[in-house]
C-alpha positions, 0 to 999 in steps of 0.5 A, a space after each residue: 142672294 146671300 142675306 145672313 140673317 143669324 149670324 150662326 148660318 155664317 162660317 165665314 168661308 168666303 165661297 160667295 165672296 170669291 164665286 160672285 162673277 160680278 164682285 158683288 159681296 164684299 168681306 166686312 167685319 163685325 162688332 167682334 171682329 168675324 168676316 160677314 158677306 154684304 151684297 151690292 144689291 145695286 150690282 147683284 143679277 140675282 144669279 144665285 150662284 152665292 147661294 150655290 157655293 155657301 156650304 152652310 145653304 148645301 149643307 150636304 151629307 157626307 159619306 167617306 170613302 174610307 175611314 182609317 186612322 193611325 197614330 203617325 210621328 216624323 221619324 226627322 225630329 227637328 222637322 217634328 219640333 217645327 210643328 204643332 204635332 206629329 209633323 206629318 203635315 210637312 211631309 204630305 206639303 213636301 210631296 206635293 211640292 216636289 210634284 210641281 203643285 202648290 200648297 195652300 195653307 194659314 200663315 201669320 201675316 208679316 205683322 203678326 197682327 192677323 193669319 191669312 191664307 197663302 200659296 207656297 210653292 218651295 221647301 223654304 217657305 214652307 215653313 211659314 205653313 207649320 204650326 197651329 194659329 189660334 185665329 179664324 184666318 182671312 181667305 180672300 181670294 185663294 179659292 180662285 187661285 186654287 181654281 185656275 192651279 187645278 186648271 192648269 193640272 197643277 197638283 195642290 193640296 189645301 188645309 184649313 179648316 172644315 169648313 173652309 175645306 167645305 167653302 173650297 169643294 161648294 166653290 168648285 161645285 165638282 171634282 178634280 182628281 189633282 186637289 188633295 184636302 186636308 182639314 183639322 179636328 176643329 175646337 172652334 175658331 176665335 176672333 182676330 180682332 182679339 187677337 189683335 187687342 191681344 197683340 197690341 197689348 204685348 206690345 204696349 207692355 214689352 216696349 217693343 214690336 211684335 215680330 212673330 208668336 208660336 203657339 204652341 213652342 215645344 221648345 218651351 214646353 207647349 207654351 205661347 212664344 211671343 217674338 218681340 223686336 226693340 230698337 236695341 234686340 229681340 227679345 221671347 216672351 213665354 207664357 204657359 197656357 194657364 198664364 196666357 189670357 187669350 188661349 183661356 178665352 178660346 178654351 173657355 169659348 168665348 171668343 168662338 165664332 156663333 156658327 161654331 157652337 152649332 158647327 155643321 162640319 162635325 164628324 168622322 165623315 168629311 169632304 176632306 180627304 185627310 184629316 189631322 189633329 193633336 193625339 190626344 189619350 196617345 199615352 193610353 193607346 199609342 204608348 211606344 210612340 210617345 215621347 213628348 215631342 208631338 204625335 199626330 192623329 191621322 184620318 184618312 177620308 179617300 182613295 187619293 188621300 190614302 194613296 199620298 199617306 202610303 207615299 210618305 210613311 217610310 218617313 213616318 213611324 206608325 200604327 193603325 189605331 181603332 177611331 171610334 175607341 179613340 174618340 169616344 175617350 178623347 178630343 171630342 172637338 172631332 164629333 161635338 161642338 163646344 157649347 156657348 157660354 152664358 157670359 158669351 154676351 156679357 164678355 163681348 160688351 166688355 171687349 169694347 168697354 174695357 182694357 185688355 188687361 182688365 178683360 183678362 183679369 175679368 175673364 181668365 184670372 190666373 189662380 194659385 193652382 194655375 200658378 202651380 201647374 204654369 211651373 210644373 209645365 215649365 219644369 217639365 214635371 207636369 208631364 212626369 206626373 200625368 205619364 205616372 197618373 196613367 200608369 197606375 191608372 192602367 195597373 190598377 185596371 189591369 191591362 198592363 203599363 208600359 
């Protein structure tokens, strides 16, 4: 049976919880609000199968069919806009949705207080799929339903993270030549109960309910975009992410899931057959296709990833990239795990001691240069001044500008 001893050998995927034929294991939370599996010895027949599913137990290596990459953009602008990069994951969701499948992917509940995994099944509420969400997301039992759709030949296609893409395939324990996988180049997965003091306090200092965030709100320049209703009208908030406390923990590491510093899911190689992130060096590599408004990284992994690829690049702008030159300079979340801050501990006790006001002036205090740079980002000059930064960089090295 699944006994988490160290809380590092759990990713809280969930297989165990949704393979279980006897409901078992139950989904609890921990002092830092991560989702941990609890067995019912009363129950459990010692089957094992738990065991079976758990992808940090397997832990099995990974050899990809292929390996090609390519910088992509949705050549539909507002279509780009509603997402966090390229938009190309809209286009990949909109292919099997019109096959008659279902996707499977991480929305914000209608709180807003904590993401979870949905089925979407029409165009129209696709949308509640697109963009990043800064929080490890609740899986429940959607794995189960992933199943009985694969059953009934249903095309599906999941995304999440590695390892959540990772729980699926131990999950299923065998192929199925209708599922399609997408997974994420991964910085770590931060704590929804932060998220929901976060939140909370937004809330508290506006007056007014939380109605919906975006985290990365390209109207506004990459900042957060937090939607808040009074009794009277809505109202945005926008905070750069040098002002935004809760983005600084995660970029600080601190609000990291334990198994993230050591993540297993690390590497070119994946189960996923397609993987997709922010393009970041896109200026050094991929000049031509930036234009401020989001460029995707993609990876394909296998035959049936690239066969949907190919079948929705006529709505994409594209140029096939070399991954190793890329990652060996740039977005090393790819390969490399972030390390675990030594005030990792320290912060923690301090989450359940302190205000999340004074927390955040603790940990992510907001200095005169962030000051600065939070209103160059607003302006816009903050872009202008790194795109002449790279090229000079590149006049000075002699390779050209563009």
């Amino acid at each position: 049976m699944i006994e988490i001893k160290n809380k590092q050998d759990c990713c809280g995927c969930e297989a165990c919880y949704n393979v279980c034929p006897l409901n078992c294991i139950s989904m609890k939370y921990d002092e830092e609000g991560f989702k941990f599996p609890y067995v019912d010895h009363q129950k459990c027949v010692d089957c094992r199968k738990c065991e079976s599913a758990c992808p940090m137990i397997r832990n099995k290596p990974i050899d990809s069919e292929i390996a090609e990459g390519y910088a992509a953009v949705n050549k539909n602008l507002n279509d780009r806009l509603q997402s966090s990069s390229g938009g190309v994951f809209g286009l990949l969701a909109t292919k099997i949705i019109n096959l008659g499948g279902i996707v499977v992917g991480c929305s914000m509940a209608q709180d807003c207080k904590r993401a979870e995994h949905i089925v979407v099944d029409t165009q129209k509420d696709l949308s509640k799929l697109y963009g990043s969400k800064y929080i490890q997301s609740d899986i429940n039992r959607i794995y189960s339903v992933v199943k009985n759709n694969l059953i009934k030949q249903k095309p599906v296609l999941f995304s999440g993270t590695p390892c959540q893409v990772e729980g699926l395939k131990s999950f299923l324990a065998q192929p199925y030549d209708n599922l399609i996988c997408v997974d994420l180049i991964c910085h770590g997965v931060p704590s929804p109960i932060l998220w929901e003091k976060n939140a909370a306090y937004i809330e508290k200092k506006s007056g007014s309910t939380l109605k919906g965030v975006n985290f990365r709100c390209k109207n506004n320049k990459g900042q957060f975009e937090y939607r808040v209703n009074s009794p009277k009208n809505t109202k945005m908030y926008y905070r750069s992410k040098e002002e935004d406390s809760y983005f600084q923990f995660f970029l600080k590491n601190l609000s990291l899931r334990r198994s993230c510093y050591q993540c297993r899911f690390k590497g070119i190689n994946r189960s996923a057959d397609i993987t997709l992130g922010d393009f970041w060096g896109g200026e050094e590599f991929v000049p031509s296709l930036c234009d401020g408004n989001g460029i995707s990284i993609v990876i394909l992994h296998s035959l049936i990833g690239k066969k949907l690829f190919e079948e929705i690049k006529v709505s994409l702008d594209t140029k096939k990239i070399d991954i190793d030159a890329v990652f060996s300079r740039h977005n090393r979340a790819l390969t490399e795990s972030f390390e675990e801050p030594e005030n990792r501990q320290e912060f923690w006790m301090d989450f359940h001691r302190l205000s999340y006001g004074k927390l955040s002036k603790k940990y992510a205090p907001v200095s005169k240069k962030d000051k600065v740079k939070a209103l160059l980002r607003k302006s816009g000059l903050l872009d202008l001044i790194r795109k002449g930064c790279l090229h000079k960089r590149h006049k000075d090295s002699g390779t050209g500008s563009f």
